[in-house]
KOLZAGU-796892 format. One record per residue: residue in three letters; residue number from 1; x, y, z of N, C-alpha, C in turn. Coordinates in Angstrom, 1 decimal, m for minus. Layout:
BEGIN
 residu num   n_xx   n_yy   n_zz  ca_xx  ca_yy  ca_zz   c_xx   c_yy   c_zz
    ALA NUM      X      Y      Z      X      Y      Z      X      Y      Z
...
This chain:
BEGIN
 residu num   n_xx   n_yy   n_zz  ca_xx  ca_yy  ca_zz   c_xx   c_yy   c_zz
    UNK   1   22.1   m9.8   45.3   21.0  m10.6   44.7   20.3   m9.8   43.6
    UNK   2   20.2   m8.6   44.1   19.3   m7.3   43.0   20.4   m7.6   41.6
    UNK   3   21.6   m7.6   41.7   22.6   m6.9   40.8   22.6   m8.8   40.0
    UNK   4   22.2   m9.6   40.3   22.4  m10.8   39.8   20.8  m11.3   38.8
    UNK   5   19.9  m10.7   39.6   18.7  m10.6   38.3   18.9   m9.9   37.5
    UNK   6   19.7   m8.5   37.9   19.7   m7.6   36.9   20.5   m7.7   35.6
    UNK   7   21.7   m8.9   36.2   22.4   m9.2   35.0   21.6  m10.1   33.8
    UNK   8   21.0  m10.9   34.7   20.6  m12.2   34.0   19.1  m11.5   33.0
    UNK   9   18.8  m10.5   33.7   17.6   m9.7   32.6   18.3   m9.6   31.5
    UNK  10   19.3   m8.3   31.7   20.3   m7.8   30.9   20.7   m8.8   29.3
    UNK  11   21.9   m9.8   30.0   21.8  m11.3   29.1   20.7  m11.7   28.4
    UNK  12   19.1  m12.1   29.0   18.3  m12.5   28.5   17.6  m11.3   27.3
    UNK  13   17.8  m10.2   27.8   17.5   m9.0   26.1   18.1   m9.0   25.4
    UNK  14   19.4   m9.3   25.7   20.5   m9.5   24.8   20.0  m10.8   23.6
    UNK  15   19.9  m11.4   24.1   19.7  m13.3   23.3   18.5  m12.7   22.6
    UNK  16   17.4  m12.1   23.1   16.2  m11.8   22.3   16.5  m10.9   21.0
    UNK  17   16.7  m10.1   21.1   17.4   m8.9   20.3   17.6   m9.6   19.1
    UNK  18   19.2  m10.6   19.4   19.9  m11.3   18.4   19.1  m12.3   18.0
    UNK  19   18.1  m13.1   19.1   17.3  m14.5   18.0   16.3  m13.3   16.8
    UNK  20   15.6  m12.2   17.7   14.6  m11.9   16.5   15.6  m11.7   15.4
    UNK  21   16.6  m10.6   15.5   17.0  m10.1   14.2   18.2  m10.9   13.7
    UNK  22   18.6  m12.4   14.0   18.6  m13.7   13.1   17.3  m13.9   12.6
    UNK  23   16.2  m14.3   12.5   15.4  m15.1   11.8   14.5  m14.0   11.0
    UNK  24   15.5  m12.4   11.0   14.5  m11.5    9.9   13.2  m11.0   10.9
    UNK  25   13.1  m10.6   12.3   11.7  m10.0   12.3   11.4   m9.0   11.8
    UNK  26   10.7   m8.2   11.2   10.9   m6.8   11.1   11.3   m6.5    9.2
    UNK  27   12.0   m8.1    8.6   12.5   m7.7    7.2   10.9   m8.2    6.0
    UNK  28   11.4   m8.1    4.8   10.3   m8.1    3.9   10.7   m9.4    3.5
    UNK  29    9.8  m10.5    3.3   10.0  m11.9    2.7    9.6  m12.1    1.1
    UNK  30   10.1  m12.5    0.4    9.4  m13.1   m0.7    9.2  m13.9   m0.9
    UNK  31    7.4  m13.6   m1.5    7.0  m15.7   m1.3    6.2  m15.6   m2.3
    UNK  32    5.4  m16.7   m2.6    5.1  m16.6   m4.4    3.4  m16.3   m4.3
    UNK  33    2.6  m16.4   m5.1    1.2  m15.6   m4.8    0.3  m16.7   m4.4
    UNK  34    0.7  m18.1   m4.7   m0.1  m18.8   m4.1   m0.3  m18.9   m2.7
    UNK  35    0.6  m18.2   m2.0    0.8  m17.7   m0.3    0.0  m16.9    0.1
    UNK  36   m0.8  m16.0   m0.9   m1.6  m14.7   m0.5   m2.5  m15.1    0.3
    UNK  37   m3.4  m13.8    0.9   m4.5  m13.9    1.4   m5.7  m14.6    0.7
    UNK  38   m6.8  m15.2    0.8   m7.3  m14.9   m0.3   m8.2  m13.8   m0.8
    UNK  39   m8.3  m13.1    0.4   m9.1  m11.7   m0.2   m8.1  m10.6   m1.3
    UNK  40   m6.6  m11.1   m0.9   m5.5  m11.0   m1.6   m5.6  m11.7   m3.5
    UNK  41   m5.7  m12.4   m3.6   m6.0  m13.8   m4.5   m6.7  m12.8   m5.4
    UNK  42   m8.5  m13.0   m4.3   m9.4  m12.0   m5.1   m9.4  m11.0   m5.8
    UNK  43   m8.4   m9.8   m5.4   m8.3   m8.6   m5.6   m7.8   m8.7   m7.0
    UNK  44   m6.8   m9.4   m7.2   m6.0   m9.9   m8.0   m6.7  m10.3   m9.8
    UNK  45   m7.7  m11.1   m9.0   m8.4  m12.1  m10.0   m9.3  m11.3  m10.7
    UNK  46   m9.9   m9.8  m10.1  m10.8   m9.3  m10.0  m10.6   m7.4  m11.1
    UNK  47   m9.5   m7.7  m10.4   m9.0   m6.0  m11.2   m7.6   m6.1  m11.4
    UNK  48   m7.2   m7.3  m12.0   m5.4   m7.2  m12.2   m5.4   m8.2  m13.6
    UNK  49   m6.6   m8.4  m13.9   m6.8   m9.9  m14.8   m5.5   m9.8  m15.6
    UNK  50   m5.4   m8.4  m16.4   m4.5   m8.3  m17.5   m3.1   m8.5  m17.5
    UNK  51   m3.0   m7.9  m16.3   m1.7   m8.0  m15.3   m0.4   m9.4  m14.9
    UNK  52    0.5   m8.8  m15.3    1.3  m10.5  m14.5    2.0   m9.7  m13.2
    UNK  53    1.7  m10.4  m12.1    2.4  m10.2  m11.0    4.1  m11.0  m11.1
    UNK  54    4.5   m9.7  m11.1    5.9   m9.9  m10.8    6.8  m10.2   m9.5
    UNK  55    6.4   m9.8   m8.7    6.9   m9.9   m7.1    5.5  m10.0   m6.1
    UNK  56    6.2  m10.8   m5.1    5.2  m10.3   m3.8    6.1  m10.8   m2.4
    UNK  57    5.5   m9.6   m1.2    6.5   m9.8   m0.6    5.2  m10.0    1.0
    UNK  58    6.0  m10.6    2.1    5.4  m10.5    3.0    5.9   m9.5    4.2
    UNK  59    5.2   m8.9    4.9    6.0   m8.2    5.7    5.4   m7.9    6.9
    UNK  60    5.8   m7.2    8.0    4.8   m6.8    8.9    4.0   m7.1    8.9
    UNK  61    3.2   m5.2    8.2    2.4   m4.8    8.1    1.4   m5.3    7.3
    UNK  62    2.4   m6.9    6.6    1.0   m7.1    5.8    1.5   m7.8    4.5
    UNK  63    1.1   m7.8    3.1    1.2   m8.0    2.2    1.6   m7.0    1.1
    UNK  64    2.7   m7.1   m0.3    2.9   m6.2   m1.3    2.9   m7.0   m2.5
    UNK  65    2.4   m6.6   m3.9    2.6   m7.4   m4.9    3.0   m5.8   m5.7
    UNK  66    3.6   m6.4   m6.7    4.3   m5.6   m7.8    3.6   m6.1   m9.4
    UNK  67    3.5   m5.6  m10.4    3.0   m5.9  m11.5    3.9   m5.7  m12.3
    UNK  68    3.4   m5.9  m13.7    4.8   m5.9  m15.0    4.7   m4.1  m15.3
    UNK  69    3.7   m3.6  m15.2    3.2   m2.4  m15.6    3.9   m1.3  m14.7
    UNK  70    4.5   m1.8  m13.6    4.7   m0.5  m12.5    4.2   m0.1  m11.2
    UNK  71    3.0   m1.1  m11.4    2.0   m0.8  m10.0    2.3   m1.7   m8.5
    UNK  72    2.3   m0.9   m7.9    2.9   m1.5   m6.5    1.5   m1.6   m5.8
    UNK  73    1.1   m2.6   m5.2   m0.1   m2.6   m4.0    0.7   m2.8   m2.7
    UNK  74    0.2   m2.4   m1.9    0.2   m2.5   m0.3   m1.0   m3.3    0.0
    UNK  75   m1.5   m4.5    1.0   m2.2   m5.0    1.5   m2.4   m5.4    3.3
    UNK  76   m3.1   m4.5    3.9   m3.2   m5.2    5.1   m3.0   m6.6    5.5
    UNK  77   m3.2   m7.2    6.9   m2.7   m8.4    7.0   m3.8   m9.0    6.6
    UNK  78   m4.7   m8.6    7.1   m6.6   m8.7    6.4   m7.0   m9.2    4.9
    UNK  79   m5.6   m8.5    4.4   m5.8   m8.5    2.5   m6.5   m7.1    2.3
    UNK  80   m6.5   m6.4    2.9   m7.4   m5.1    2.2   m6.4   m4.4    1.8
    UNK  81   m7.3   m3.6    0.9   m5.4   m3.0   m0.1   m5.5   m1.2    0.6
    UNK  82   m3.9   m1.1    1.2   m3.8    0.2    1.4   m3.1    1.5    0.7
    UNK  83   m2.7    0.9    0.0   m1.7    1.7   m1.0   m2.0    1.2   m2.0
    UNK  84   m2.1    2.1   m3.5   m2.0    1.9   m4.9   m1.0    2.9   m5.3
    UNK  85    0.3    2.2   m6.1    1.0    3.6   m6.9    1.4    2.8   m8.3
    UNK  86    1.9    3.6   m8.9    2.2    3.6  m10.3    3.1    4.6  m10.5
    UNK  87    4.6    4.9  m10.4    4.9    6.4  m10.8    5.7    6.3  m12.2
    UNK  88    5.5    5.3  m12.9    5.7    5.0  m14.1    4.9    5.4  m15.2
    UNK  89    3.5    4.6  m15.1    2.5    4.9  m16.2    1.3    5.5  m15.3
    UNK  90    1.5    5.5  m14.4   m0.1    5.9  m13.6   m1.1    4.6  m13.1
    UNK  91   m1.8    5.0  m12.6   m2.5    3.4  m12.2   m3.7    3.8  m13.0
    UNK  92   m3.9    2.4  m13.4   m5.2    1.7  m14.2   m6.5    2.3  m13.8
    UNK  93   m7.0    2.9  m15.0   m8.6    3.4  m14.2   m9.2    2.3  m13.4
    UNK  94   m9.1    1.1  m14.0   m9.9    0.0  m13.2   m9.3    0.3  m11.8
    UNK  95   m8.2    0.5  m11.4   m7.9    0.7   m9.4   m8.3    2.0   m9.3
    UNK  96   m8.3    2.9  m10.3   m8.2    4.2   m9.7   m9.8    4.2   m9.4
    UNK  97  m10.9    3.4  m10.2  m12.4    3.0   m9.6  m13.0    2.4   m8.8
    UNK  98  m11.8    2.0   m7.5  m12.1    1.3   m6.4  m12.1    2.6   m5.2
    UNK  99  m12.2    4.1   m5.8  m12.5    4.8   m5.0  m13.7    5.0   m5.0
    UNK 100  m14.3    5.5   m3.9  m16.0    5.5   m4.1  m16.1    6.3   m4.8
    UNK 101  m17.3    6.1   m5.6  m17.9    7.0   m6.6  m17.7    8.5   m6.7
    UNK 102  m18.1    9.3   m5.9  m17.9   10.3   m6.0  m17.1   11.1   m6.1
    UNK 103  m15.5   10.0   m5.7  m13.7   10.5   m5.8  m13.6    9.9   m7.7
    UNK 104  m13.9    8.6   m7.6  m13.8    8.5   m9.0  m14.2    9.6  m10.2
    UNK 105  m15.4    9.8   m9.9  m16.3   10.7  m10.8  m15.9   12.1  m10.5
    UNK 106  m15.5   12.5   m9.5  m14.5   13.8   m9.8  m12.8   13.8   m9.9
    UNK 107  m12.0   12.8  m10.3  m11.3   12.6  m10.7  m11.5   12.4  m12.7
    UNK 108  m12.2   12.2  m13.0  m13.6   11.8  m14.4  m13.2   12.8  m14.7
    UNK 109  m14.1   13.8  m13.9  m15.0   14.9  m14.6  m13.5   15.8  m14.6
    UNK 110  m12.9   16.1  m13.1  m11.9   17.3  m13.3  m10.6   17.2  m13.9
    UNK 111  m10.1   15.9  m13.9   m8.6   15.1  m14.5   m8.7   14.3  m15.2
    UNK 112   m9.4   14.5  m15.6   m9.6   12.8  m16.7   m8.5   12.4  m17.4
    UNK 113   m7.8   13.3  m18.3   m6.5   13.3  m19.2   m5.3   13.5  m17.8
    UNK 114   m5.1   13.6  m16.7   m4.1   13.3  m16.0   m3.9   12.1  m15.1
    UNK 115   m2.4   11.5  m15.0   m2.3   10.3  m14.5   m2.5   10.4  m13.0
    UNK 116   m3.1    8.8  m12.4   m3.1    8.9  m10.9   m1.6    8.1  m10.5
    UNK 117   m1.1    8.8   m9.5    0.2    8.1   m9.2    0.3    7.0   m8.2
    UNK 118   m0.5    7.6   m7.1   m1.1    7.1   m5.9   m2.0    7.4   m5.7
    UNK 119   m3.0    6.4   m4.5   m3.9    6.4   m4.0   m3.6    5.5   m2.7
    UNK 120   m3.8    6.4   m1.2   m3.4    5.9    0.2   m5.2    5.7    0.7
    UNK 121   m5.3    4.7    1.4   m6.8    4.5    1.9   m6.6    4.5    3.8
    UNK 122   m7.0    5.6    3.9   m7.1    5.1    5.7   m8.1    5.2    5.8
    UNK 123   m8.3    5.5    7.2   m9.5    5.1    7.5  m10.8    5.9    7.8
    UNK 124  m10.2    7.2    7.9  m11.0    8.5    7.7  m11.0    8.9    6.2
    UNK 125  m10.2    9.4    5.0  m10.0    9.6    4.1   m9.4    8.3    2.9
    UNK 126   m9.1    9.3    1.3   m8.9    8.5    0.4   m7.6   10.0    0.1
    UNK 127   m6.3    9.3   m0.2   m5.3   10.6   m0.3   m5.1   10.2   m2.2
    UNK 128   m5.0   11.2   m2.5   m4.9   11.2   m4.3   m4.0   11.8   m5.2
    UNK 129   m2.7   10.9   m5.6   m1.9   12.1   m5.7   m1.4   11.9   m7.5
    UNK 130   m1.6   13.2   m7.9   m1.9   13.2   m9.5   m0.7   13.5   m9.9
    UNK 131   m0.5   13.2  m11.2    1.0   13.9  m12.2    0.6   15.0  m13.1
    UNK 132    0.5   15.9  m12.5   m0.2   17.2  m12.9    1.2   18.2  m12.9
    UNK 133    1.1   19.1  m13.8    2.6   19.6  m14.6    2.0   21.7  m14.0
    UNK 134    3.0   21.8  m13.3    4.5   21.7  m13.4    5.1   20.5  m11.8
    UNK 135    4.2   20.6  m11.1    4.4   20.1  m10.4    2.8   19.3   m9.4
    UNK 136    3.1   18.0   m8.8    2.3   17.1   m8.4    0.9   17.4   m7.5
    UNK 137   m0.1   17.4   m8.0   m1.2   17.5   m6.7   m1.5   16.8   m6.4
    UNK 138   m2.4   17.1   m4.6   m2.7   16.1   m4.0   m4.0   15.9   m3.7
    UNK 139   m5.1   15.7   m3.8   m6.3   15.3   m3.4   m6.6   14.9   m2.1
    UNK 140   m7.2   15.3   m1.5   m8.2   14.3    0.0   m9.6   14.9   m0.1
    UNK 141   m9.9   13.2   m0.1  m11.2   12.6    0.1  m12.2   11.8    1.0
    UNK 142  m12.9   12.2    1.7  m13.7   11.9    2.7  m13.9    9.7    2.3
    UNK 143  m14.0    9.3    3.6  m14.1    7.5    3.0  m15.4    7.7    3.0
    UNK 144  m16.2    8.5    2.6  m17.6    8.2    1.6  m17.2    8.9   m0.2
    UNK 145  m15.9    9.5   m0.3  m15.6   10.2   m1.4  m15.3   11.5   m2.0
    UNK 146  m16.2   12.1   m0.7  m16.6   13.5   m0.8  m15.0   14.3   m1.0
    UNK 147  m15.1   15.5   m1.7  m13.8   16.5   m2.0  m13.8   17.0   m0.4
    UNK 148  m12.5   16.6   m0.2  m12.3   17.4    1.1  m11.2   18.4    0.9
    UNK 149  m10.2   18.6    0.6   m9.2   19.3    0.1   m8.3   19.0   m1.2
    UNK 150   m7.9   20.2   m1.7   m6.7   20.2   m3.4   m5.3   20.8   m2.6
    UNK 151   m4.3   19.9   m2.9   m3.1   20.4   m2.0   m2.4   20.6   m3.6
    UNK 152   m1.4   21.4   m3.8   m0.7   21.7   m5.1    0.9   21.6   m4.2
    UNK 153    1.6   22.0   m5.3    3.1   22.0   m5.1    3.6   21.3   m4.3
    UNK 154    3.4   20.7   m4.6    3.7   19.2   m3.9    5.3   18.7   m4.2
């Protein structure tokens, strides 16, 4: 009797396994922007004006839009944005000013003439990663802004 549930568990993970990864669980979808969040929408409307969205995808973790310019967003499922990169032209001061003030303004004051590549937002910090020659630094910043560390050689 033990060895006959055991099969039929067995079987039944089997069928799971194969229905999720038939119908894509786990893959990235593309769907057009009128699908977004709308705190997604906003973001958009708000600091991308100039911008034409080129891609957007759904996934997991959440939401991604792509621009003509280079710039990749990451968006929680929430719509809050977790990721900004650019490793093309750098990201737009207008995103790179959605750090709090203080990351902004020392990004201003100490890099002004250097590109931002990325910017990671968790939930303790802001991670900042420059195109600074000969090779890339890295910034962390407290989520009030504050300088918490300069990482080099990156």
């Amino acid at each position: 009797m033990k060895k006959y549930f055991t099969t039929k568990l067995l079987k039944a993970n089997i069928i799971t396994v194969f229905i999720f990864s038939a119908i894509g669980i786990g893959n990235t979808v593309d769907i057009d922007v009128k699908y977004l969040p709308l705190t997604v929408k906003a973001f958009i409307s708000d600091n991308l004006k100039s911008e034409e969205i080129t891609n957007c995808w759904r996934e997991n973790s959440g939401y991604k839009i792509a621009t003509e310019s280079g710039t990749e967003i990451e968006f929680s499922q929430k719509g809050e944005w977790n990721n900004i990169k650019n490793n093309k032209n750098g990201i737009s001061r207008i995103l790179v000013n959605l750090l709090p003030y203080p990351a902004s303004l020392y990004l201003k004051t100490n890099y002004n003439n250097v590109a931002v590549d990325k910017i990671k937002r968790d939930n303790n910090y802001y991670r900042v990663e420059l195109k600074t020659i000969p090779q890339k630094s890295i910034l962390l910043f407290t989520k009030n802004g504050k300088m918490k560390k300069v990482l080099k050689d990156y």
